[in-house]
N, C-alpha and C positions, 0 to 999 in steps of 0.2 A: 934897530930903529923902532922907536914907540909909537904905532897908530892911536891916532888921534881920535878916531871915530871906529871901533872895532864893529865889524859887522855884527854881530850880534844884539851891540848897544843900538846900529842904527835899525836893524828890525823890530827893536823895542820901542824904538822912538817915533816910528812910523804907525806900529800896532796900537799905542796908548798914552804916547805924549803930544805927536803930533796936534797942530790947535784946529787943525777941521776936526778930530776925534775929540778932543777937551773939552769943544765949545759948543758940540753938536747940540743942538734943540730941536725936537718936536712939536713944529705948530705950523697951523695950516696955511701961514701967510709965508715962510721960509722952506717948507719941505716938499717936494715934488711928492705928490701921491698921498696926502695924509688926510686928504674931506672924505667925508661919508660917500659925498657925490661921485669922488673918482672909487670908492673899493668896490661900492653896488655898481657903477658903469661898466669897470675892469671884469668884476667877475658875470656881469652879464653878455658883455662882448665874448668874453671866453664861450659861453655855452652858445651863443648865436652861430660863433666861429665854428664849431667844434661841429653843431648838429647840420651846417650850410654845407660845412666839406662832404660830412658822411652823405648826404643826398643827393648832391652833384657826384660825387663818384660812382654813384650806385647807378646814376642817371647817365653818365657817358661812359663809366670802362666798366660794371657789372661789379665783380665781385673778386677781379685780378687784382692782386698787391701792386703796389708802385716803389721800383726799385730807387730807395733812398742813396745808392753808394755808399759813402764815409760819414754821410751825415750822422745819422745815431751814435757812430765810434766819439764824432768829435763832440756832439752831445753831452754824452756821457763826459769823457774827459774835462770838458767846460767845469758842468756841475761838481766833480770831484776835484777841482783848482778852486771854485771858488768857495768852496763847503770846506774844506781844510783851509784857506785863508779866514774864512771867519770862526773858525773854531780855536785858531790861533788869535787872533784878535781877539774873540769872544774870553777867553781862559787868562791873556797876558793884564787885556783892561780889568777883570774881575781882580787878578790878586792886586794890581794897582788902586784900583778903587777902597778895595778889605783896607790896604796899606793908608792909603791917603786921610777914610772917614770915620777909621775905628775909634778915635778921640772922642767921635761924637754918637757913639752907639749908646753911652751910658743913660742919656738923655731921652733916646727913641725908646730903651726896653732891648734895646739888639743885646744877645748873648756874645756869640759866637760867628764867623762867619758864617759857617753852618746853615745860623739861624738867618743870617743876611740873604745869603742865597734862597734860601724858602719862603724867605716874608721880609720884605720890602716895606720897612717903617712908612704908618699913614704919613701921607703927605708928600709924599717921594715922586717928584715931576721928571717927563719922561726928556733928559739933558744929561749929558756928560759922556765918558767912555761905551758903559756896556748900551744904553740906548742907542749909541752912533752903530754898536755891530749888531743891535736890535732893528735896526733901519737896513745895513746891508742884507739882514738875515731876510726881511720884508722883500727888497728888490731881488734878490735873489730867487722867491718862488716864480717872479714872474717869466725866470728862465726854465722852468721846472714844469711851465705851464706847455712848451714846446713838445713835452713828451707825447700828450696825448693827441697830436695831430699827426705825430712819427708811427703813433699804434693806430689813427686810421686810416694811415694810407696804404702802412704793411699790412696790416690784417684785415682792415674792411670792414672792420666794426666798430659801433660806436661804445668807446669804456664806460661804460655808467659808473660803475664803481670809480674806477681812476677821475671822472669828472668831478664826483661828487667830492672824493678825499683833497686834489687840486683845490677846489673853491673850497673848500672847508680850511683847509691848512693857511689859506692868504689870507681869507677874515680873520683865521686867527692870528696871527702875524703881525693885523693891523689891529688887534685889539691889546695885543700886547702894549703895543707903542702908547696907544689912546688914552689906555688905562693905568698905563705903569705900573700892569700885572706884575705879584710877585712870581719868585721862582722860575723866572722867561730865562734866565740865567741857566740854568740847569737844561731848561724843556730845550735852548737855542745850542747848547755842547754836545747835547745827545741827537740832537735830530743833524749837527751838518756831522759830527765825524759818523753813524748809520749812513749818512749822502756817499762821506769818502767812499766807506768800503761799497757801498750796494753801488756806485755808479761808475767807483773802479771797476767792479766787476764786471758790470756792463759793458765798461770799454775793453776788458779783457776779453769778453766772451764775442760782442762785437770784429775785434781783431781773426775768428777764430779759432781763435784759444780753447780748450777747453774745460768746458763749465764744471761747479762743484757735482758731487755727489749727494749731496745733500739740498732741500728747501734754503740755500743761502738768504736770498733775498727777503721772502717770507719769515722765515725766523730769526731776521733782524728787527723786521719791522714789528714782530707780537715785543720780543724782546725792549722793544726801546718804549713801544707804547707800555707795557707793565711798568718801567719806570716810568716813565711822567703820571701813571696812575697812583703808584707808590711816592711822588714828589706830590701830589694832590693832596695826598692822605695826610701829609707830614705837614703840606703848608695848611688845613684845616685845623688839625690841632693846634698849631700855634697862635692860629686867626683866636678860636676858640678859649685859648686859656695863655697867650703869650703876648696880650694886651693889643690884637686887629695885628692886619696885613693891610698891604695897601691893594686896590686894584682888585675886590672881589668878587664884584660884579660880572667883571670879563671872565672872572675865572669860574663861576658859574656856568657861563656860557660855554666855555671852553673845557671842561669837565664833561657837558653834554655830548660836544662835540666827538673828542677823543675817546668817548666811551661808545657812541655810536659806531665809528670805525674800528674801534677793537672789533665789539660785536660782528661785524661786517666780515672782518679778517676770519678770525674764529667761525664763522658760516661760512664761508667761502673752503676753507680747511679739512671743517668737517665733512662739507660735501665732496670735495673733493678726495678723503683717506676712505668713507663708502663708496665712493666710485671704482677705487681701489681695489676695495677688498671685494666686490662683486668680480669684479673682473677678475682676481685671482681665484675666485671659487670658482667661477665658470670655466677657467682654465682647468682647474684642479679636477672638476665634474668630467670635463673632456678628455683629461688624459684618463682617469681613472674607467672613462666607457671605451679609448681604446685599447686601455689594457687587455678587456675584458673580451 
């Protein structure tokens, strides 16, 4: 007997044919969340939120953790369902898209897909497939925003760093949309399947399970940010000598950004492999004075 609708086709159909994905539009009279007024509110709320918990706790239970339960396992798992849905979405709508407008690259200067994915011929308005999982990729950080009120209630401190990278990664998110950034395409495959594994893991070690041997987490995130810095480099050249990108204003901005939390990461690293090695020379000092 011949299915009519093989599941496969209808995962397909859902990820980049469906007409809420076909038809999707970015504009601020139709999209929940797309004005200036709600990114600057959202991301001020966050930090009000954020800095109101840590003082109230400090102010009734001191400096005791607050036992979450299952919360952070399910956390985790959330994020890593919905980061492998739009990485799937994001990857099915892209080769649909390559499929559908390559007739008309000849027109824009577009080479190759390649050259599609890195630079997004001028004029390229933020509507169709890969913007609709440019929008999910957007409402998605605002579940990612939950993390850092799970780090202060467990540990009692407030994440400056995790604050900072949170509201840094949603302006960008929304500027992707705004601008019809090139290359978001690339920056939105690498950042949710890094979500899979780093939030799999989470839920793994959550459970736990036991964790890597290695800086997992850490050296996904240098790992993912050298790409999008190496997808920088490639979508400037083209801007430069491959007749304009679209969207490179935001991606000015956005270049700042990601280069700032590199930095950050790489500080954080370094301080922490000297911290390291003092500590194993002082060990090493100690055994060598009891030897003695």
């Amino acid at each position: 007997m011949e299915i009519p609708f093989p599941p496969l086709e209808a995962v397909r159909f859902y990820l980049s044919e469906h007409p809420m994905v076909v038809n999707f539009r970015w504009s601020p009279a139709l999209t929940w969340g797309s004005t200036w007024f709600f990114i600057f509110a959202a991301i001020a709320a966050y930090l009000a939120a954020a800095i109101a918990i840590h003082i109230l706790l400090l102010l009734v239970a001191g400096r005791h953790p607050v036992p979450l339960g299952p919360l952070p396992a399910l956390h985790g798992l959330a994020v890593a369902i919905v980061s492998a849905v739009i990485f799937a979405g994001t990857l099915v709508s892209a080769v649909a898209e390559i499929r559908d407008t390559r007739w008309f690259w000849r027109r824009t200067g577009t080479a190759t897909p390649v050259h599609w994915l890195l630079c997004f011929p001028l004029g390229t308005r933020p509507s169709g497939r890969v913007f609709f999982w440019s929008y999910a990729f957007y409402l998605s950080r605002f579940l990612h925003l939950l993390r850092t009120f799970s780090a202060i209630l467990r540990r009692r401190v407030l994440p400056l760093f995790q604050i900072f990278n949170q509201s840094t990664l949603l302006l960008m998110s929304f500027l992707w949309l705004e601008f019809s950034q090139s290359s978001q395409v690339l920056a939105i495959l690498s950042s949710t399947l890094l979500y899979v594994v780093i939030y799999g893991y989470r839920f793994w070690t959550e459970l736990g399970l036991p964790p890597a041997s290695f800086q997992l987490v850490g050296n996904c995130h240098v790992a993912v940010l050298g790409c999008h810095m190496a997808c920088h480099v490639g979508l400037l050249f083209l801007h430069l000598f491959g007749g304009g990108c679209n969207g490179m204003g935001a991606w000015i901005i956005n270049s700042f950004l990601n280069g700032a939390i590199l930095m950050l990461i790489l500080k954080f690293y370094a301080e922490k492999a000297r911290s390291s090695s003092s500590e194993y020379l002082k060990s090493d000092g100690d055994w060598k004075k009891d030897d003695q």
